[in-house]
C-alpha positions in Angstrom: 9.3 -15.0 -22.4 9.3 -17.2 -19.3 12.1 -19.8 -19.6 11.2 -23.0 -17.1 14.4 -24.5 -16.2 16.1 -27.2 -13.6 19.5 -27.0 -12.8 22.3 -30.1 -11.6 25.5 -30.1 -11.3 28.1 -33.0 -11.1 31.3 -32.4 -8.7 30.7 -28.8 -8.6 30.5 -28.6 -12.3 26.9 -26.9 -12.6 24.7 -26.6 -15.6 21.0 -25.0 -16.5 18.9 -27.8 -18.4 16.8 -25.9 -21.0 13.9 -28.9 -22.4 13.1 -27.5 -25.4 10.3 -30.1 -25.8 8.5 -28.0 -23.3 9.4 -24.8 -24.5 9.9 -23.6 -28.0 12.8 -20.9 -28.2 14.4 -20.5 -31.7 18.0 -22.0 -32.2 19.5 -18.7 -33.1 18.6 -17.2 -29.6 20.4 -19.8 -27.6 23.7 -18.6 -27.6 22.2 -14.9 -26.1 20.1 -17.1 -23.5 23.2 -19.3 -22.2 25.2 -16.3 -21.7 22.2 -14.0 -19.8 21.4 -17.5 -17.7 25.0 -18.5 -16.8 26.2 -15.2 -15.5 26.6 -15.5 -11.8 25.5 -12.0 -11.2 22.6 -10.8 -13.0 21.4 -14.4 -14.0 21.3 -18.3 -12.6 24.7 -18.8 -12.7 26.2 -21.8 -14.3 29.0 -23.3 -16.3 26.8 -24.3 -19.0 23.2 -24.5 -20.5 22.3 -28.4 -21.9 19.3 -27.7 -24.4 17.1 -31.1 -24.9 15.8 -31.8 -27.9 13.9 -34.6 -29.6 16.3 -37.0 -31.7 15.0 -39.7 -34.6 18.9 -41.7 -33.7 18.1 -42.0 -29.6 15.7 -40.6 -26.5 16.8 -37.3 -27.1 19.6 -35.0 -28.4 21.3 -32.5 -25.8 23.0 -29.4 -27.4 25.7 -27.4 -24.7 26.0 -23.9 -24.3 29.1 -22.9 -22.5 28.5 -20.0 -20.2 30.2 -17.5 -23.1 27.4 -18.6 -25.0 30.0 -20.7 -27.4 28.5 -24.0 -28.6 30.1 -27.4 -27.2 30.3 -30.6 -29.2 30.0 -32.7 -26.4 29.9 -32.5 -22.0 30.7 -35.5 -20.0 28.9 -34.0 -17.2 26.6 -32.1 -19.3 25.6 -36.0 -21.1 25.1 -37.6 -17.0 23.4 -34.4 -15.9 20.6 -34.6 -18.6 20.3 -38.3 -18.3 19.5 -37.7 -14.3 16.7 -34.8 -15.8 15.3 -37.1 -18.3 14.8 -40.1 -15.4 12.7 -37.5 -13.4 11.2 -38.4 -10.4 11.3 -42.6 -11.5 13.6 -44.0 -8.5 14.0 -47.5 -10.7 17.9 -46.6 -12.1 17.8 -46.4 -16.0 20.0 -46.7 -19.2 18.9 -43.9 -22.0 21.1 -43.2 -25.2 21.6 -39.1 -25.9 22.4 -37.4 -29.2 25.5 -34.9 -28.6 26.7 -32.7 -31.4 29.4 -35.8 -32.5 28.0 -39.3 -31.6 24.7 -41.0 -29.9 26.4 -41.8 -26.2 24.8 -44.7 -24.0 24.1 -43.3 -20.0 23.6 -45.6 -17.2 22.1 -44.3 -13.9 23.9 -47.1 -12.3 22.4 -46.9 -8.3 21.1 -43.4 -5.9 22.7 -41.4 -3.6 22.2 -39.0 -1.6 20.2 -35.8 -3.4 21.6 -37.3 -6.9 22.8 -40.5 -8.6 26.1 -42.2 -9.5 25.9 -41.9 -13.2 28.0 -43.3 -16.2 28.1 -42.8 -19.8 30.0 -43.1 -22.9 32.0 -40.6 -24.5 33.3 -42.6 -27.6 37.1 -43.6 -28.7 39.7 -40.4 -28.0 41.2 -39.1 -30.9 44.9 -38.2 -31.3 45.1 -37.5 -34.7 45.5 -34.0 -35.0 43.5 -33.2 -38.1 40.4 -34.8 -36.4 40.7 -32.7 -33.1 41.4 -30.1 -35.1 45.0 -28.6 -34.2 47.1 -26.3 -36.5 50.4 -28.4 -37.2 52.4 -30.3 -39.6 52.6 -33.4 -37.4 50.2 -36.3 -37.6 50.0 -36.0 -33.6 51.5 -34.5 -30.7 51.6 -36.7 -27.9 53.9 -34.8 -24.9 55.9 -33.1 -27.0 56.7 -29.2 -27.8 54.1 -26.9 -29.3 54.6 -23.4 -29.5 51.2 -21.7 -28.1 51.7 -17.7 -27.8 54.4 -16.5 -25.8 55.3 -20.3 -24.6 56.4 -23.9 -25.9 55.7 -26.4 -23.7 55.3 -30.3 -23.9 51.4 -31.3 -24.4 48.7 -33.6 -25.6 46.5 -32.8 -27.9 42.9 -35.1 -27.7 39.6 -34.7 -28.7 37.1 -36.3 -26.5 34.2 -36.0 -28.9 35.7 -32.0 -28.3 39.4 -30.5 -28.3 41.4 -31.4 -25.5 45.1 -30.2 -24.6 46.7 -32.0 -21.5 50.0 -31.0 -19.6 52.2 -33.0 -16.9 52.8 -30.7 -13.9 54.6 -31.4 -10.5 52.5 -29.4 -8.5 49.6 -26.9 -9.1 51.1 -24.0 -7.3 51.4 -21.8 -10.3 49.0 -19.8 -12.1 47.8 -22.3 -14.3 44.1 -20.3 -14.9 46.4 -17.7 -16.4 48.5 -20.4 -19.1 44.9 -22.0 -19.2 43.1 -18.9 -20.7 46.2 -18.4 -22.9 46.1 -21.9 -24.5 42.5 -21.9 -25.1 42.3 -19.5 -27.9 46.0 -19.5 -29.3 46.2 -19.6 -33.0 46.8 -23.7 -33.1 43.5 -24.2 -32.1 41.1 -22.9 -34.5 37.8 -24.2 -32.5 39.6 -23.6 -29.2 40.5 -26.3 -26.2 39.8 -27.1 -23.2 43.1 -27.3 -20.8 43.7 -30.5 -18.1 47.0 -29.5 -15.6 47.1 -33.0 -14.3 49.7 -34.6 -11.7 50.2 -38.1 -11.7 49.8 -39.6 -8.3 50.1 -43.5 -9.5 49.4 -45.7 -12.2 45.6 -45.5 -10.7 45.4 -42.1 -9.3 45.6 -39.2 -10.9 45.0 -35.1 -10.0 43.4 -32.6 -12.3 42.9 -28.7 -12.6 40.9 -27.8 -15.3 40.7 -24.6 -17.7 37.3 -25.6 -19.7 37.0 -23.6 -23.1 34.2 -20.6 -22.9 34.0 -21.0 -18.8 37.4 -20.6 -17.7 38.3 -22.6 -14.8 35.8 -25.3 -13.0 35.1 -27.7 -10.4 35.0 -30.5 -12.4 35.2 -31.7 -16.3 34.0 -34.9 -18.1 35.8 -35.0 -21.0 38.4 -33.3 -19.8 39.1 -36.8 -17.0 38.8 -38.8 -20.5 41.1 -37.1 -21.8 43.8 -37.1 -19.3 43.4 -41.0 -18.8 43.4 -41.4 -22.1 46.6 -39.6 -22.3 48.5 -40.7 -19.5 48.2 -44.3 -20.8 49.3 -43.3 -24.0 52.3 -42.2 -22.0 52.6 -45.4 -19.8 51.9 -43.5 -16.7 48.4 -44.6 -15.6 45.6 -47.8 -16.1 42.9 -48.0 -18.1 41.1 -47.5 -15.5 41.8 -44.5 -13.1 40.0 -41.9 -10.4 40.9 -38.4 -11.6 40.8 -36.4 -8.5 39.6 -33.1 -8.7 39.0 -30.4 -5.5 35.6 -31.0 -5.3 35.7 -34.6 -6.1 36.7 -38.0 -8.0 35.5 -39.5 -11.4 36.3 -42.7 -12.2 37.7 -43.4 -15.9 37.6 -46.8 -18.1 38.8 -46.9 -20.9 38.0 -50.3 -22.5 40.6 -52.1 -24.3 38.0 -54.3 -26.7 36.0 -51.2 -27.9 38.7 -48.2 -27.5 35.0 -46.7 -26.0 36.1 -44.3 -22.8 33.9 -44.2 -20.3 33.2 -41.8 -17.0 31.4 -42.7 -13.8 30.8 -40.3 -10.8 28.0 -38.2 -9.3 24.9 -36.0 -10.3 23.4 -33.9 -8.1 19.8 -31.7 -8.2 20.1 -28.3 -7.0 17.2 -26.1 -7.9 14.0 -25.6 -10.4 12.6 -22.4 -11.6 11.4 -20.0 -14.1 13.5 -17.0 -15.6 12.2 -13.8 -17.9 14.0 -14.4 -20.6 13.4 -10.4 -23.0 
């Protein structure tokens, strides 16, 4: 079948936008259709797929595909991405509210730039409780302090960001953190995987980030993944509320309001390409 398809990515973090309101493909194929697309090889090439659907709760509901073909709870980027797709070719910036796999997130196209839009959305209150994230441990939460994880025990966060999240405090990033990133990801604490931030505090405002993102390995760029290490470095006393995570290809900005507990990310959405692919 022919698959129509536009593609974005935000800070280098690239996903395929599948509108399933234009095209019906059964739920049970997805999974076989983000893995074929997102291979950088034989197919598209991306770090995810966002599938749009229609929702009853908000203007649609957006279902992520991480390029192992692994189902996401929730994108940051993937959420600002499909809110620049759903705005089309209206220049007037818009707000639109988007059904993710754990809560109905509000996204503001807040003003254009070039080829894209500064976007910023929701992402809902972190969660440190470890039951709700979920992590395999006695403890109630483990804020920077030792979990074993396969062959090492090191001091980490464990968040979810509407998904799992485990952050570590590093010096420097010359190490081979892709390779401690693909081990965390699957060890046996995490029973729906993580995603893994590396992140060096800079100041109280400015903070670095290499990311290790769960079914994609390492990327450019990660929404949730800049929530989360905000949200953990000011459980820690070591950054603001609100703080630019740096990342190589870019910055997000991070708020995470004080009256709501609501985290929020801002940054940039670009277009890259349209096009059709034989899906068989």
């Amino acid at each position: 079948m022919k698959i129509k398809f536009s593609k974005y990515h935000a800070l280098g973090n690239d996903f395929i936008v599948l509108d399933r309101r234009k095209t019906e493909i059964s739920t049970r194929r997805l999974s076989r259709l983000a893995s074929m697309m997102c291979d950088r090889h034989t197919g598209v090439g991306a770090d995810g797929l966002a599938c749009l659907s229609s929702s009853d709760k908000a203007d649609c509901k957006v279902d992520i595909y991480n390029a192992d073909g692994g189902w996401a709870e929730k994108s940051g980027n993937g959420l600002r991405i499909a809110a620049v797709y759903l705005n089309g070719r209206r220049k007037k910036a818009r707000q639109v509210k988007i059904e993710t796999g754990t809560s109905v997130d509000t996204v503001n196209l807040t003003r254009e730039i070039a080829g894209g839009h500064i976007v910023r959305t929701e992402l809902g209150q972190p969660e440190f409780e470890t039951s709700r994230i979920p992590v395999r441990t006695r403890r109630r939460f483990v804020i920077n302090s030792p979990l074993k994880v396969g062959s090492v025990e090191l001091p980490m966060t464990c968040v979810a960001i509407g998904n799992p999240h485990v952050v570590l405090l590093v010096d420097s990033f010359d190490f081979d953190w892709p390779a401690l990133g693909a081990e965390i990801e699957n060890a046996r604490p995490f029973p729906n995987g993580a995603n893994v931030e590396f992140v060096r505090a800079d100041t109280s405002k400015r903070i670095e980030l290499a990311e290790w993102e769960r079914g994609v390995g390492a990327t450019d760029s990660c929404g949730t993944g800049a929530a989360a290490a905000v949200a953990t470095l000011v459980m820690m006393g070591l950054a603001d509320r609100k703080c630019e995570v740096v990342f190589k290809a870019g910055s997000l900005k991070v708020d995470w309001k004080a009256d709501t507990d609501i985290i929020e990310i801002s940054g940039a959405v670009r277009y890259v390409m349209q096009g059709t692919y034989d899906f068989r």
